[in-house]
Steps between C-alpha positions, in 0.01 A plus 500: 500500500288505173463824393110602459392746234136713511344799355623851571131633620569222773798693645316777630340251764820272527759649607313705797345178613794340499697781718211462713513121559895487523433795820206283682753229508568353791848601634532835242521761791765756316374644179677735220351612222768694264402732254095520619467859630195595305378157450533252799439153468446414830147653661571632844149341660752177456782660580367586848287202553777241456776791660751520210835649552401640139682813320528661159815555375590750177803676390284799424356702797267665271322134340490425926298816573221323288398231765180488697516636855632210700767336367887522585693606226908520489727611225718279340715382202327142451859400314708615781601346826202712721261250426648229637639675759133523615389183492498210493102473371286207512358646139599826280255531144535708259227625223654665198824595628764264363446632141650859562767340680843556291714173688254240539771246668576780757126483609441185537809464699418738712134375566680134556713658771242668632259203533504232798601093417158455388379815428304594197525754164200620304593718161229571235648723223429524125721272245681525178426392193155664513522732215352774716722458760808505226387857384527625878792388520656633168289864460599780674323619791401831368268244258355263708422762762220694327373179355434306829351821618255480239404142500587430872427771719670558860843370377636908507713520768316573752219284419466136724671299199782759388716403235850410529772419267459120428815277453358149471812341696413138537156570490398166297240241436594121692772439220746289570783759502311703723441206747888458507549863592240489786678146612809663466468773807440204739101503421246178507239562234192463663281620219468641172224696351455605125266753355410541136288823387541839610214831512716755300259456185201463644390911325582297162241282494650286203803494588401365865309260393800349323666535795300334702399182294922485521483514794266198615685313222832510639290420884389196301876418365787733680757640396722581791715809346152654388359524823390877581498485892632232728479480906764301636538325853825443674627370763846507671585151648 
């Protein structure tokens, strides 16, 4: 596996299209996606036209109250032993999850177990060392609350991208150590994505500019612990 590096503006169509080709595939009847409640992945015209066994899972009963009409939903710990304990799955994605995760190994355990031989993971999630992503980490939430509201609105609580405390765990570009950790639950690497840039500046026009010519410099030659995003594919032998 070579790992394959783009920019971020390209995640926004990546990562859904990829959910939705890893579901049409042949043999993928049992679906979870953890973490989606407001935001599935997985459209239910597919859902019902290929007949997925396909359910959202969330610890929080309040985040599941935001899907559409007409999919299953269940509540779960995604670190503890109920989600394997309902599988096995043919597939289980995730979309922005794995960063608010505190134990990183414990999740990815727990997806391994609750995978099939074969089966496949999806996770796209945010990654450190983007400097922007380093100051949510570090500043308190009673900071970076009213400024998201400002600049990104519907991420108050009971908006469709609510905020959450953010804890980075293993949330990495395709670095070498991070590889190793991935390898290290039992995973085959099936393929790693990379994306430079991010939107945060985009109401200082200077400043975003900078940002962006970065950006399609580091496409152009990566740097794998810059990476801003990254959507990772695994698969449990």
């Amino acid at each position: 596996m070579r790992p394959r590096y783009r920019y971020w503006f390209d995640l926004w169509t990546d990562h859904p299209a990829q959910a939705l080709t890893l579901a049409a595939t042949p043999g993928v009847e049992r679906v979870c996606e953890l973490g989606g409640g407001a935001n599935p992945l997985i459209p239910l015209e597919l859902i019902e036209r290929r007949g997925l066994d396909h359910e959202i899972a969330d610890v929080s009963d309040a985040e599941l109250a935001k899907a559409p009409a007409g999919y299953r939903t269940v509540v779960l710990d995604a670190m503890s032993d109920a989600l394997a304990a309902r599988g096995p799955y043919d597939l289980v994605v995730s979309a922005f999850l794995a960063e608010h995760v505190a134990d990183a190994r414990a999740l990815h355990r727990s997806v391994y177990a609750a995978l099939r031989p074969g089966g496949t993971a999806l996770h796209t999630f945010p990654t450190l060392y983007e400097p922007a992503f380093m100051v949510n980490r570090v500043m308190p939430e009673r900071v970076m609350e009213p400024l998201l509201r400002r600049f990104q609105p519907g991420r108050e609580p009971e908006g469709e991208h609510a905020k959450f405390r953010a804890h980075y765990h293993w949330c990495r570009g395709p670095t070498r150590r991070q590889l190793r950790r991935l390898k290290s639950i039992g995973f085959q690497v099936v393929d790693y994505v990379g994306y430079f840039g991010h939107g945060y500046f985009g109401p200082l026009k200077p400043l975003d500019r900078v940002e962006q010519a970065l950006s399609h410099a580091l496409v152009r030659r990566p740097l794998p612990a810059l990476t801003s995003y990254a959507t990772v594919t695994l698969r449990r032998p």
